[in-house]
Residue, then its C-alpha position, 0 to 999 in steps of 0.5 A: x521513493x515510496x509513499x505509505x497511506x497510514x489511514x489506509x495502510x497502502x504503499x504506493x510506487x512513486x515512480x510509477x504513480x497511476x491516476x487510480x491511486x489518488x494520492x492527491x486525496x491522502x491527508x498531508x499528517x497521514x503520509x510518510x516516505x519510505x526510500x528503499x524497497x528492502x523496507x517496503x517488503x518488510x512493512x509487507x510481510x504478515x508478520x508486521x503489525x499493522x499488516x501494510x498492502x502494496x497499492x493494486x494499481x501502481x506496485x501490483x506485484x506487491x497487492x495482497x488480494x483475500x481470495x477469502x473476501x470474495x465468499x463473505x456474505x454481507 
């Protein structure tokens, strides 16, 4: 099972829950369940809108990074 962050839009393993994920901070109204990983990769893809990103601790094969990020000034 995977838990989607909707505030954050972060999708988190269920199975292989890290402490860094806090999940325990997610508001109980900005949590959804998602049950396959056919689905997961779906919601990953740059095409869906909004863009969802895997959790870079516990589905870090799944974490899109912005190398692009690294080079912006702030």
């Amino acid at each position: 099972m995977y838990l989607v962050d909707e505030e954050n839009l972060i999708i988190h393993d269920m199975s292989f829950i890290q402490y860094e994920c806090k999940v325990k901070d997610i508001p109980e109204d900005k949590r959804r369940k998602v049950y396959t990983l056919d689905q997961v990769k779906r919601m990953i893809d740059s095409s869906h809108m909004p863009q969802y990103n895997g959790c870079r601790f516990c589905m870090s094969e799944y974490h899109l990074f912005d190398m692009q990020s690294i080079f912006k000034q702030t």
